[in-house]
DRENDOBA-130022 format. One record per residue (C-alpha): chain; x, y, z. Coordinates in steps of 0.05 Angstrom, whole numbers, plus 32768, in hexadecimal, padded with zeros to 4 digits. Layout:
% DRENDOBA-130022
('A',(X,Y,Z)) ...
END
This chain:
% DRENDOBA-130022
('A',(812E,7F7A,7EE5)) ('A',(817D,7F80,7EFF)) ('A',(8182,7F3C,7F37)) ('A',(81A4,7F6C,7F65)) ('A',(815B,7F92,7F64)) ('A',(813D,7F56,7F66)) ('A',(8164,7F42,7FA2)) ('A',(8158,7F80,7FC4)) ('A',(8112,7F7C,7FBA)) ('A',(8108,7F30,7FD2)) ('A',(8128,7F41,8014)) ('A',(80FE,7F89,8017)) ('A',(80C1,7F5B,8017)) ('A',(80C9,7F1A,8038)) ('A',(808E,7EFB,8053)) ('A',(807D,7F08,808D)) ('A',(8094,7EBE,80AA)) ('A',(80D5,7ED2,8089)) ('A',(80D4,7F16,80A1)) ('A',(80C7,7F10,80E8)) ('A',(80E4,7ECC,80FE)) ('A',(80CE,7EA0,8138)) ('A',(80E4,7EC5,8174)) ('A',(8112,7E99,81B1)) ('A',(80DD,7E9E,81E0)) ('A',(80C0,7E62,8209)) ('A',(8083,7E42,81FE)) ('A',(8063,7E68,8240)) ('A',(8078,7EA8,822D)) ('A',(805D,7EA1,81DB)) ('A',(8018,7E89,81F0)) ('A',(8015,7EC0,821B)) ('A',(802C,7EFB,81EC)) ('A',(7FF5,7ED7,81BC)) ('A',(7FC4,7EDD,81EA)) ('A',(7FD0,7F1E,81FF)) ('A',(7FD5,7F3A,81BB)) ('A',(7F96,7F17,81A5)) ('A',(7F6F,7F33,81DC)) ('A',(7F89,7F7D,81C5)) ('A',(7F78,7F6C,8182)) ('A',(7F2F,7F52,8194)) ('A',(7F2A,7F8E,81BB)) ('A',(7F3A,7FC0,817E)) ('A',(7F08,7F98,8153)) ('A',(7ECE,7FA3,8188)) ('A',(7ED9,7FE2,818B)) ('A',(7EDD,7FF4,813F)) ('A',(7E9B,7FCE,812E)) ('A',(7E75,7FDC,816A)) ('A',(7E8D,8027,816C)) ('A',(7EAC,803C,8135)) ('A',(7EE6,804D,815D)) ('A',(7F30,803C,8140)) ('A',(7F5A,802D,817F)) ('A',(7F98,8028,8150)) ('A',(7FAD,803B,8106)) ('A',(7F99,800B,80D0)) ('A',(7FD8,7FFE,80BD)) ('A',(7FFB,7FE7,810A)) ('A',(7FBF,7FC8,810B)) ('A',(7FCB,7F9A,80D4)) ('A',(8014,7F8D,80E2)) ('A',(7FFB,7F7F,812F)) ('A',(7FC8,7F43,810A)) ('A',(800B,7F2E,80DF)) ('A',(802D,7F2A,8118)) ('A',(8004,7EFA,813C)) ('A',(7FF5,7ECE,810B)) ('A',(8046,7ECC,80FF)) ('A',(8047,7EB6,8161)) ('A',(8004,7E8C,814A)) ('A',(802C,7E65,8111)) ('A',(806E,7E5A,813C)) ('A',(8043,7E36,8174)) ('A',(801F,7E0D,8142)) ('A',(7FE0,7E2C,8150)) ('A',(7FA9,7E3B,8122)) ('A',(7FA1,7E87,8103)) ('A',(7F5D,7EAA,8115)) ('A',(7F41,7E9C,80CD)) ('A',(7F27,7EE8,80C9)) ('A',(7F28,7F23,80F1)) ('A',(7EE6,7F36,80DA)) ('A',(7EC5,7EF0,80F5)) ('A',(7EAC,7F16,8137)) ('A',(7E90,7F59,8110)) ('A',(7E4D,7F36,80F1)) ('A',(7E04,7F4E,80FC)) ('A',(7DCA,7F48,80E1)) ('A',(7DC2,7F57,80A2)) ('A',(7DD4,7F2C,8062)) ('A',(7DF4,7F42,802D)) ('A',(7DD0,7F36,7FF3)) ('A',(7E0F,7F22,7FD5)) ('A',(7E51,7F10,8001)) ('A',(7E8E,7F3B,8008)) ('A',(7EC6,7F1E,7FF2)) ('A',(7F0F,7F2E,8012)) ('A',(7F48,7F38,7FF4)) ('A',(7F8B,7F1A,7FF3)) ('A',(7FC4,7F47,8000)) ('A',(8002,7F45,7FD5)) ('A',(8049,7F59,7FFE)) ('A',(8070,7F6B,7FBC)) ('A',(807F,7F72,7F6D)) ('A',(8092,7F3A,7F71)) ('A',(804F,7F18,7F89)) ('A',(8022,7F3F,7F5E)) ('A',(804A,7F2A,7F2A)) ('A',(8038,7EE3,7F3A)) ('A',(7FF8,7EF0,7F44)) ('A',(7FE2,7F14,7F02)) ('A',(800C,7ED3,7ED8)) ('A',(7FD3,7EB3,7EB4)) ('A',(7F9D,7EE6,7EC1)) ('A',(7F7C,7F10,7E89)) ('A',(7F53,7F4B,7E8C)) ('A',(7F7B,7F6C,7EC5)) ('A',(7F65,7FB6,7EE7)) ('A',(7F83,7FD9,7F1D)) ('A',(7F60,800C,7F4D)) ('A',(7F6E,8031,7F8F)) ('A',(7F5E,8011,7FCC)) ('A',(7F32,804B,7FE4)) ('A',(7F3C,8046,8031)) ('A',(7EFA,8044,804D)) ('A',(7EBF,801D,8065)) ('A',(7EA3,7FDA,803B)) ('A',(7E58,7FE3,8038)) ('A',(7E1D,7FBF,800C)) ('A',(7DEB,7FF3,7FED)) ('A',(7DA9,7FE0,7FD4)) ('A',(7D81,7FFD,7FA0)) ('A',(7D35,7FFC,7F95)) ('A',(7D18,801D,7F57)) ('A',(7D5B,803F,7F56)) ('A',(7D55,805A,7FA2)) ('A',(7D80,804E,7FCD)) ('A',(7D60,802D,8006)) ('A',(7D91,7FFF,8031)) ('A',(7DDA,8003,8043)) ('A',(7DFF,7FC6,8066)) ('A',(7E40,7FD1,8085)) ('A',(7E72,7F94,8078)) ('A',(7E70,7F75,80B0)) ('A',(7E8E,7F2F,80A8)) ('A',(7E84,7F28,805B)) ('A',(7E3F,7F03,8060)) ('A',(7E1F,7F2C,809C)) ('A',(7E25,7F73,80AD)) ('A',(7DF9,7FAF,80D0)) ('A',(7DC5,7FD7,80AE)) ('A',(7DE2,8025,80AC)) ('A',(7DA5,8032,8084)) ('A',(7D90,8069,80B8)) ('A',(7DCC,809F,808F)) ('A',(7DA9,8095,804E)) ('A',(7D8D,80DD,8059)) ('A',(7DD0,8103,8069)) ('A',(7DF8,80DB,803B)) ('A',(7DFB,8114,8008)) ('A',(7E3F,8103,7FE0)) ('A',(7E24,80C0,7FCA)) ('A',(7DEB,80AC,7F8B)) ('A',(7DB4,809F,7FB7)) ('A',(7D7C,80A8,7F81)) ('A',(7D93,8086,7F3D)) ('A',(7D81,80A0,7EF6)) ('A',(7D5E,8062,7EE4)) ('A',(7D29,803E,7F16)) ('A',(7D54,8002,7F19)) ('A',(7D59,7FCA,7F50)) ('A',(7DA4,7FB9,7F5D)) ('A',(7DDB,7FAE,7F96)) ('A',(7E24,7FC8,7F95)) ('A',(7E5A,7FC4,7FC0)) ('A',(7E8D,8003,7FDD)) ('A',(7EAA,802C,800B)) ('A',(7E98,8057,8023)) ('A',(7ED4,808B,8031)) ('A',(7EE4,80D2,8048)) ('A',(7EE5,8104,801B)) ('A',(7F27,812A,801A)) ('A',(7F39,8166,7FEA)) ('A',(7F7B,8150,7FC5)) ('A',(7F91,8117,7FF3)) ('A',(7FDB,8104,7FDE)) ('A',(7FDF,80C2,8002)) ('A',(802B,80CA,7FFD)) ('A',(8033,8105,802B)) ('A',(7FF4,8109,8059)) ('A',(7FEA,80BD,8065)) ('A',(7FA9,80A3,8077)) ('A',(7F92,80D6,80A6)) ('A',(7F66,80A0,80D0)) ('A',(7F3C,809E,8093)) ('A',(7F16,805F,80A0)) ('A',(7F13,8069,80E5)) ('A',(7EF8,80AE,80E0)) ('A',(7EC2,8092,80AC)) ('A',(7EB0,8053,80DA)) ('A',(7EAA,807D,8115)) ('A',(7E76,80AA,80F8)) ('A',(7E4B,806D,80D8)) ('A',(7E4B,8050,811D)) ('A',(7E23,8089,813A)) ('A',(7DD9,8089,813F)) ('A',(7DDA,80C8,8114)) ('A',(7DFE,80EC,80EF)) ('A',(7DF1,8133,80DC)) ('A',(7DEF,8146,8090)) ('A',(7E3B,816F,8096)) ('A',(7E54,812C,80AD)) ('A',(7E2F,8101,807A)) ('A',(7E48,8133,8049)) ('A',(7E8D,811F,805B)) ('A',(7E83,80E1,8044)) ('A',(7E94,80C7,7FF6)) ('A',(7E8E,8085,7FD4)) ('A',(7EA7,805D,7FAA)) ('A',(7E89,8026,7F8C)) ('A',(7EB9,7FE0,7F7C)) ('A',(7E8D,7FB3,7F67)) ('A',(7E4D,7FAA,7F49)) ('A',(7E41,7F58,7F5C)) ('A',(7E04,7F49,7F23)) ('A',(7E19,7F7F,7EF2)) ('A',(7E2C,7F72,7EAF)) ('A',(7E66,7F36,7EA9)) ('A',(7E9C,7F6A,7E8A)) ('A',(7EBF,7F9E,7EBC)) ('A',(7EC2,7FD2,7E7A)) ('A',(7E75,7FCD,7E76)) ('A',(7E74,7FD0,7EC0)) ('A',(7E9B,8007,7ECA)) ('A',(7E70,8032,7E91)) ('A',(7E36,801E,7EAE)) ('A',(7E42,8035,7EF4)) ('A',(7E5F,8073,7EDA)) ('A',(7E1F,8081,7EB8)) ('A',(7DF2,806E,7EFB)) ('A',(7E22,80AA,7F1C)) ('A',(7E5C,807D,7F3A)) ('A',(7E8F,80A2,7F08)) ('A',(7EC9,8098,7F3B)) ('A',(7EC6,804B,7F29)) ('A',(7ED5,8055,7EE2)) ('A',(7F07,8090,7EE7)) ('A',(7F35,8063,7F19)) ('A',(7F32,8021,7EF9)) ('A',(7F67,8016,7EC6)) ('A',(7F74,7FE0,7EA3)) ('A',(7FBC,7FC5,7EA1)) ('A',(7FDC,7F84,7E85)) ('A',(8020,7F7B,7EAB)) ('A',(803A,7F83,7EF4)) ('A',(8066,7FC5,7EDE)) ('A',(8027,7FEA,7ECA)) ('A',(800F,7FD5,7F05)) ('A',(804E,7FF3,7F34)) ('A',(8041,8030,7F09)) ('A',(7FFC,803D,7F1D)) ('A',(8002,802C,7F68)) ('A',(803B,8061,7F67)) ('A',(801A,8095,7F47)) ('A',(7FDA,808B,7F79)) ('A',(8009,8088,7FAC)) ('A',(801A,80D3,7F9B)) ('A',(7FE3,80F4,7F7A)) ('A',(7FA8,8118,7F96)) ('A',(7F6A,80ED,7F9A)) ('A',(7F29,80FE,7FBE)) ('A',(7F38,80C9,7FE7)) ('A',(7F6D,80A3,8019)) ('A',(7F81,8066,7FF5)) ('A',(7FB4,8026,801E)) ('A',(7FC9,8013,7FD2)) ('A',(7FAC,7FF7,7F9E)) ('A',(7F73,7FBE,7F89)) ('A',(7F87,7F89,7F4F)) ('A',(7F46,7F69,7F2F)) ('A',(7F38,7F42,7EFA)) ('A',(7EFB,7F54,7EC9)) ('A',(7EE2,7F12,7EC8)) ('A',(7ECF,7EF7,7F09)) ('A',(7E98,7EBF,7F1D)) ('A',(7E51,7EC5,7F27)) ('A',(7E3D,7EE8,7F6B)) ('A',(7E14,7EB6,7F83)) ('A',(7E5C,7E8A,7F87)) ('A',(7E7C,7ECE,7FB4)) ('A',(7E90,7EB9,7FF5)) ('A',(7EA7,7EE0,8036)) ('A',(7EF6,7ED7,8020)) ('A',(7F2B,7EE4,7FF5)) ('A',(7F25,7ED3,7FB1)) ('A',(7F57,7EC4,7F7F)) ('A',(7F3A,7F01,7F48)) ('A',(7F49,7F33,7F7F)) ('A',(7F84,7F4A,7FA2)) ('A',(7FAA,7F86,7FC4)) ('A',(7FEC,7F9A,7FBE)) ('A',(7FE9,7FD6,7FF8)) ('A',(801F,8014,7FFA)) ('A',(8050,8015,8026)) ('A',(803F,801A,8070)) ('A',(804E,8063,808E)) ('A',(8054,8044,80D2)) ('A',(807A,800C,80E3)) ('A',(8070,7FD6,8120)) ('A',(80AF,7FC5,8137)) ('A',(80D4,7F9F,816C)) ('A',(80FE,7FB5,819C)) ('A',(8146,7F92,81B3)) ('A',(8157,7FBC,81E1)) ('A',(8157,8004,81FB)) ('A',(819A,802C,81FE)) ('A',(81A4,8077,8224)) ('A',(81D3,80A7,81FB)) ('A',(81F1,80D9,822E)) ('A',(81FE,8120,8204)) ('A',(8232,8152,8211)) ('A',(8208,8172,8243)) ('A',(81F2,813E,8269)) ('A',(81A9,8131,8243)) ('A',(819D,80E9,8248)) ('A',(8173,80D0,8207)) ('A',(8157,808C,8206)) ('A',(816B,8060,81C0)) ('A',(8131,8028,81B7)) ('A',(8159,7FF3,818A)) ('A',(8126,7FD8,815C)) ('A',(8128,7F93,812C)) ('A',(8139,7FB3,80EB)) ('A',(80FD,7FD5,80C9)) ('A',(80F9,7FFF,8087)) ('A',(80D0,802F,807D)) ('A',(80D1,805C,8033)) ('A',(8111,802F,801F)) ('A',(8134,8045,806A)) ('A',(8148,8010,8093)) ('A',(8136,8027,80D5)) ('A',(8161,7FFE,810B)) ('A',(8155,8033,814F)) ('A',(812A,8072,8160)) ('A',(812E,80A6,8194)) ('A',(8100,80AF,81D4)) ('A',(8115,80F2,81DA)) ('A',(8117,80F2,822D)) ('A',(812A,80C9,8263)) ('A',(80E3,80E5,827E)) ('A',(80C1,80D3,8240)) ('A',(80DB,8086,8242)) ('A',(80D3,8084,8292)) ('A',(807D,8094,827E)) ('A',(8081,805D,8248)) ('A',(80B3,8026,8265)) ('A',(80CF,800D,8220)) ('A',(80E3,7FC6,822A)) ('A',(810A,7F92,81F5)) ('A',(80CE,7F71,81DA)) ('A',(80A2,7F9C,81DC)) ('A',(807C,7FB6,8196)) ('A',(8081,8005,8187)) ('A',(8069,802A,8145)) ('A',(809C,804D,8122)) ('A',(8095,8084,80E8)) ('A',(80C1,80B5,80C3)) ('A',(80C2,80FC,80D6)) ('A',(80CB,8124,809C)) ('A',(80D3,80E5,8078)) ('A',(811E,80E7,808A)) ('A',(811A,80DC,80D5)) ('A',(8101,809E,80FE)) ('A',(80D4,80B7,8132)) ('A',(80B1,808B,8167)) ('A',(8064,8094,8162)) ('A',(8045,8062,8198)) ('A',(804E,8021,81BF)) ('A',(8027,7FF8,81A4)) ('A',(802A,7FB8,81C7)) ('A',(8051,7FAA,820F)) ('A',(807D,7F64,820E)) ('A',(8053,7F3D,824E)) ('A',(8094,7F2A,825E)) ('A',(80C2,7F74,827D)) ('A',(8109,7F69,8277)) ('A',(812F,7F96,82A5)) ('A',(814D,7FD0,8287)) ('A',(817E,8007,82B1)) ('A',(817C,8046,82A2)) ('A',(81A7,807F,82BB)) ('A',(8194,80A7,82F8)) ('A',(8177,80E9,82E9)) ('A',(81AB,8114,8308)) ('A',(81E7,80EC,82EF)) ('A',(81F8,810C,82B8)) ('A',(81EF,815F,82AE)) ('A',(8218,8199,8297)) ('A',(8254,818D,82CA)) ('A',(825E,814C,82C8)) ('A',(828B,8119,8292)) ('A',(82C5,8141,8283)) ('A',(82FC,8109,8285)) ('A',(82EC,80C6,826C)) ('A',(82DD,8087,829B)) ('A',(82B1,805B,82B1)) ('A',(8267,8072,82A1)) ('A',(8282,80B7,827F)) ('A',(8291,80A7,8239)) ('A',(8256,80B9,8215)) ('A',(8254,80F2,822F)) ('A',(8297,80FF,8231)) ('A',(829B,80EF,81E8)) ('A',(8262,8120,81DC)) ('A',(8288,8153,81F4)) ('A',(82CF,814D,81C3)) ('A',(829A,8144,8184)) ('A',(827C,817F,819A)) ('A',(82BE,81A2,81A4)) ('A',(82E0,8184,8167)) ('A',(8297,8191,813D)) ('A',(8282,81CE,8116)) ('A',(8266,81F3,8157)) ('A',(82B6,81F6,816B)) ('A',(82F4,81E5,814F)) ('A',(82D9,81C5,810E)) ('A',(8310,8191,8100)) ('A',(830F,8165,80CB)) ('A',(82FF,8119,80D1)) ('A',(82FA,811C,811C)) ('A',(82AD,80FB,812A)) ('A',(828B,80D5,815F)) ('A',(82B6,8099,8144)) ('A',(82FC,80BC,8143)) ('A',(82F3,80CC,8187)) ('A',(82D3,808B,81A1)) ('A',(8313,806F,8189)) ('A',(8345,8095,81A9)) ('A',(8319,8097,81F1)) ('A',(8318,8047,81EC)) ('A',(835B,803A,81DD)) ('A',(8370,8068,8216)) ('A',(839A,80A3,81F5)) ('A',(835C,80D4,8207)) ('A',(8343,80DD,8240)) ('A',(833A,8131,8251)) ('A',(8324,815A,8222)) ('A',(8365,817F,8205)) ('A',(83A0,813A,8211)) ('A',(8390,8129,81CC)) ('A',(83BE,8169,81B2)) ('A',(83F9,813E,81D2)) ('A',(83F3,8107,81AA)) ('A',(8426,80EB,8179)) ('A',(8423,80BE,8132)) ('A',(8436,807E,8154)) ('A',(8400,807E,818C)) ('A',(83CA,808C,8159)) ('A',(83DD,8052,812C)) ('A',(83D7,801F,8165)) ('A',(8393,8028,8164)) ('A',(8367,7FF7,8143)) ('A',(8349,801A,80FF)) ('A',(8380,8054,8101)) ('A',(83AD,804B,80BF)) ('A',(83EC,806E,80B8)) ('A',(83C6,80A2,8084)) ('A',(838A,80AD,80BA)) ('A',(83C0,80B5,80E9)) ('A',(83DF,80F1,80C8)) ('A',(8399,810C,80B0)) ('A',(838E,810D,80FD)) ('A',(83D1,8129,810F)) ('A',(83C1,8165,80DF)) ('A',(8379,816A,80FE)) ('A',(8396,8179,8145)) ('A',(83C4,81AA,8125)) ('A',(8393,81D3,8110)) ('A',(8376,81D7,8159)) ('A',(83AC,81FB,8169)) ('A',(83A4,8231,813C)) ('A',(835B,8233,8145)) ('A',(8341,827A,8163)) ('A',(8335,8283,81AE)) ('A',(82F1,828F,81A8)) ('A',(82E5,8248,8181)) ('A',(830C,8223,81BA)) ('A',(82DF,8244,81F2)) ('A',(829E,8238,81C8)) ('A',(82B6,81F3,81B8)) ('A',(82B9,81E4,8203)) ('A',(8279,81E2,820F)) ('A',(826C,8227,8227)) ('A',(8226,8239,8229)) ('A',(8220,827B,8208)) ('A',(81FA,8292,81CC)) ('A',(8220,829A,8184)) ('A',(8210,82EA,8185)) ('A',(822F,82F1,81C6)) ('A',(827C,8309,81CA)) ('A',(82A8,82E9,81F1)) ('A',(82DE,831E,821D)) ('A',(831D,8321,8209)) ('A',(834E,82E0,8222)) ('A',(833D,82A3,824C)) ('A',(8356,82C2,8290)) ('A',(8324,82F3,8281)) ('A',(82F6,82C8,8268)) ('A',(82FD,82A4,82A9)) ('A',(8300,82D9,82D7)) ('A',(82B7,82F5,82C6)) ('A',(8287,82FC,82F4)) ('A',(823F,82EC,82F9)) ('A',(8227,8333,82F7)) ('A',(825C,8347,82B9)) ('A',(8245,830F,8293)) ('A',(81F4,8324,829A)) ('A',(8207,836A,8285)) ('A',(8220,8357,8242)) ('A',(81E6,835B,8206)) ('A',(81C4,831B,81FF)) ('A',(81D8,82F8,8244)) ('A',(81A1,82F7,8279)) ('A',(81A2,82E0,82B9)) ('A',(8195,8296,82AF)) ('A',(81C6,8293,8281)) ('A',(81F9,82BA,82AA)) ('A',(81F1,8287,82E4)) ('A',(8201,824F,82B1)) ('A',(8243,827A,829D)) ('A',(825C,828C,82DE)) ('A',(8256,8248,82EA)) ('A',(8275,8226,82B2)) ('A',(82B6,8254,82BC)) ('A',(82B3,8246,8309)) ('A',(82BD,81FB,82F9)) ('A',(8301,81D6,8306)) ('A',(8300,81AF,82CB)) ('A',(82F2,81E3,82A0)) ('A',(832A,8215,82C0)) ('A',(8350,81C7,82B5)) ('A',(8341,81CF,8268)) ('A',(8358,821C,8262)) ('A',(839E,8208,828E)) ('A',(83AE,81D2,825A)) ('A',(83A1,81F8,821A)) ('A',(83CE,8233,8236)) ('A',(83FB,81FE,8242)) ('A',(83FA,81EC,81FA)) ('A',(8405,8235,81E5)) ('A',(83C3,8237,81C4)) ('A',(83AA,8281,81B6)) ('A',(837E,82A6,81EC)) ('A',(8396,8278,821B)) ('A',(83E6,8281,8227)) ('A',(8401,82C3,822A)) ('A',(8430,82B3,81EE)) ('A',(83FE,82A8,81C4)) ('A',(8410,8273,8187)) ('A',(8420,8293,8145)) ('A',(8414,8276,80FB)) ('A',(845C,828A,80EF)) ('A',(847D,8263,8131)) 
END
């Protein structure tokens, strides 16, 4: 493998007391972000194995138990040793469930199949652990997981459980171990994500009953067979002749780490009757059950896909004013990636939106890709106990009307406004951005919205990251203006009218239109007529139109500029 990929993929996946460092907080505040985040985390656990309900996805909640044992560890205080230690009941097992040790990387699964033999890879069907018990090949007793060694007797859904062996083709007594999953037609994990899987499947063992269209719903598949024969190939024909099929058909054996990566990405994006988190490393040859205990052991391990949703950070919350006076709240995050992105910020959409959820730095929101292209804030998921102030603008600072010179408090929007008029909705100028712009307005040779046709080589050069060539390339830009057609300029403005809608004749006339004229054109009713009227009336607009015919730019001086002059 290249060591630049290497690199890259070593910093991708750091562990998590690498990735997420000790935060600069005081001893008073970290015990009490532990102990509020334990308490929401002791809280979700009650209510997934009392209920069946799934307060949060699988996945935050995961990161959220990563992420205090990463504030537990920079305390000094001890990690919870499971989060399944408070879920027993009381039923044994008749053989323990073991856990399973997660692998962040290549890189770690690499490690951890050196000196291993006999290596198969699997799904990790996203469902719910359970114990089933056969007795002259009926099934007669089903154990939920519970903590590994105790769990709760779900016997009572035998009946509706119609997608699963319940009556084997030989009378034999035996116990596996599953999961019991949802069934889904064609489930590309890729694209559709885990659609509350597990949670769905939890809730609906936690009833009292369950109809048998619900039990129907449910599919399993079976992972391990604890006293069957020693060697997984016999295993895995053996169960497939008993009617567990799905065992054999998804088990592959593989020898090296790459054959690994392959099958985890082509589970990741092929249809499978099932949601799967990634995929289950085993070895054939594992110890005698009676040895199992209730925790990872080292001939099992996962090595999970990528998470969909990301729990992340926030530094600090930003508002972007646009050209028309829309304030959008920017939530700064600590760097995330999500699908290879590195996702540094996401968008609240509204001021109203962030005023509901009061986004503080510190606190911990869930982040996804829209489209897979665009971060997009899904939830908060946990508030910072302590709330550092943030300001945010007033509501009716900033609107339609206001920012049209720069100064103190106007520049975003102000800046908006000259990308918008300088972008493809107006002029369409060549190298002029958000940056360009920014530039000029803080170095002080723009400050309306038309000066910047006045200036010369040697002013644009002064400014810091303007080169003599970027200079010119400018120069030429603001040439073009000029030559630009009326009907660009006005549109380029700002003015809010629709791109089927004509514009009359010159600015004076432009200018001069009434309320009433304006709603009598095709397309312009009377909301939008107000807005025009409006927009025409306004002094810094008229300020705009008095400049530009001073600059003898077409449609707005009555010597119009020619090519040829």
């Amino acid at each position: 493998m290249p060591i630049v990929l290497l690199l890259i993929m070593v910093v991708l996946h750091l562990p998590p007391t690498w990735a997420n460092p000790c935060p600069d907080w005081t001893p008073a505040r970290s015990h009490a972000q532990i102990a509020q985040l334990s308490a929401t985390l002791a809280h979700w656990d009650e209510r997934y194995h009392r209920d069946g309900v799934a307060l949060v996805a699988d996945e935050l909640y995961d990161q959220s138990r990563d992420h205090l044992a990463m504030l537990q560890r920079c305390v000094g205080l001890a990690t919870e040793a499971s989060p399944l230690a408070r879920a027993g009941g009381p039923v044994v097992h008749p053989v323990p469930h073991t856990g399973v040790q997660k692998l962040a990387d290549f890189q770690r699964v690499a490690g951890w199949m050196t000196g291993k033999t006999d290596l198969w890879v699997q799904p990790k069907v996203d469902g719910v652990a359970v114990s089933l018990i056969y007795r002259q090949g009926r099934l007669t007793q089903l154990i939920s997981r519970g903590d590994g060694v105790r769990g709760h007797d779900w016997s009572r859904h035998i009946p509706q459980l119609e997608g699963i062996v319940r009556q084997l083709p030989r009378p034999l007594d035996l116990s596996l171990q599953g999961e019991l999953y949802l069934r889904l037609e064609g489930h590309i994990q890729a694209s559709a994500g885990g659609l509350n899987a597990r949670g769905t499947v939890a809730g609906l063992l936690a009833r009292h009953q369950i109809d048998e269209e619900q039990g129907a719903r449910l599919g399993l598949f079976v992972w391990e067979w604890p006293k069957g024969p020693e060697q997984q190939t016999e295993r895995l024909s053996q169960l497939a002749q008993l009617g567990f099929a799905d065992s054999q058909r998804y088990s592959v054996a593989i020898n090296t780490p790459e054959e690994a990566a392959r099958w985890r990405d082509h589970w990741f994006g092929t249809p499978l009757p099932f949601a799967s988190d990634g995929v289950i490393l085993r070895q054939g040859e594992r110890p005698p059950a009676q040895r199992w205990q209730a925790k990872a052991p080292y001939w099992i391990a996962a090595w999970k896909y990528p998470y969909a949703q990301k729990l992340a950070q926030v530094r600090e919350v930003r508002f972007q004013i646009g050209r028309t006076g829309k304030v959008t709240p920017i939530v700064h995050v600590e760097p995330v990636t999500l699908d290879d992105r590195r996702v540094t910020r996401v968008s609240l959409g509204s001021l109203s939106r962030w005023q509901a959820l009061d986004v503080r730095p510190g606190d911990q929101i869930a982040i996804s890709l829209a489209g897979l292209t665009i971060p997009r804030f899904d939830q908060i998921v946990h508030y910072s106990v302590e709330r550092q102030p943030v300001t945010a603008p007033a509501v009716d600072q900033y609107h339609a009307h206001s920012c049209w010179r720069a100064g103190e408090g106007c520049n975003e929007q102000f800046i908006a406004r000259l990308s918008w008029l300088a972008g493809k909705q107006g002029l369409a100028l060549p190298g002029t951005g958000p940056g360009t712009w920014r530039r000029l307005v803080e170095a002080g040779l723009v400050s309306t919205m038309t000066d910047w046709l006045e200036l010369d080589a040697g002013r644009l050069q002064q400014v810091p990251g303007i080169s003599t060539l970027r200079a010119a390339q400018l120069l030429a830009a603001f040439e073009q203006a000029r030559l630009r057609p009326f009907t660009q300029w006005v549109r380029g403005i700002g003015t809010p009218i629709g791109k089927g809608v004509a514009l009359p004749g010159d600015w004076p006339t432009v200018v001069a239109q009434t309320r009433g004229q304006w709603q009598a054109q095709p397309g312009i009713g009377s909301k939008r007529a107000d807005e025009l009227a409006r927009f025409f009336a306004s002094a810094e607009v008229q300020a705009i139109g008095s400049h530009l015919a001073g600059q003898g730019v077409d449609g707005f001086s009555e010597q119009p500029l020619r090519p040829e002059q």
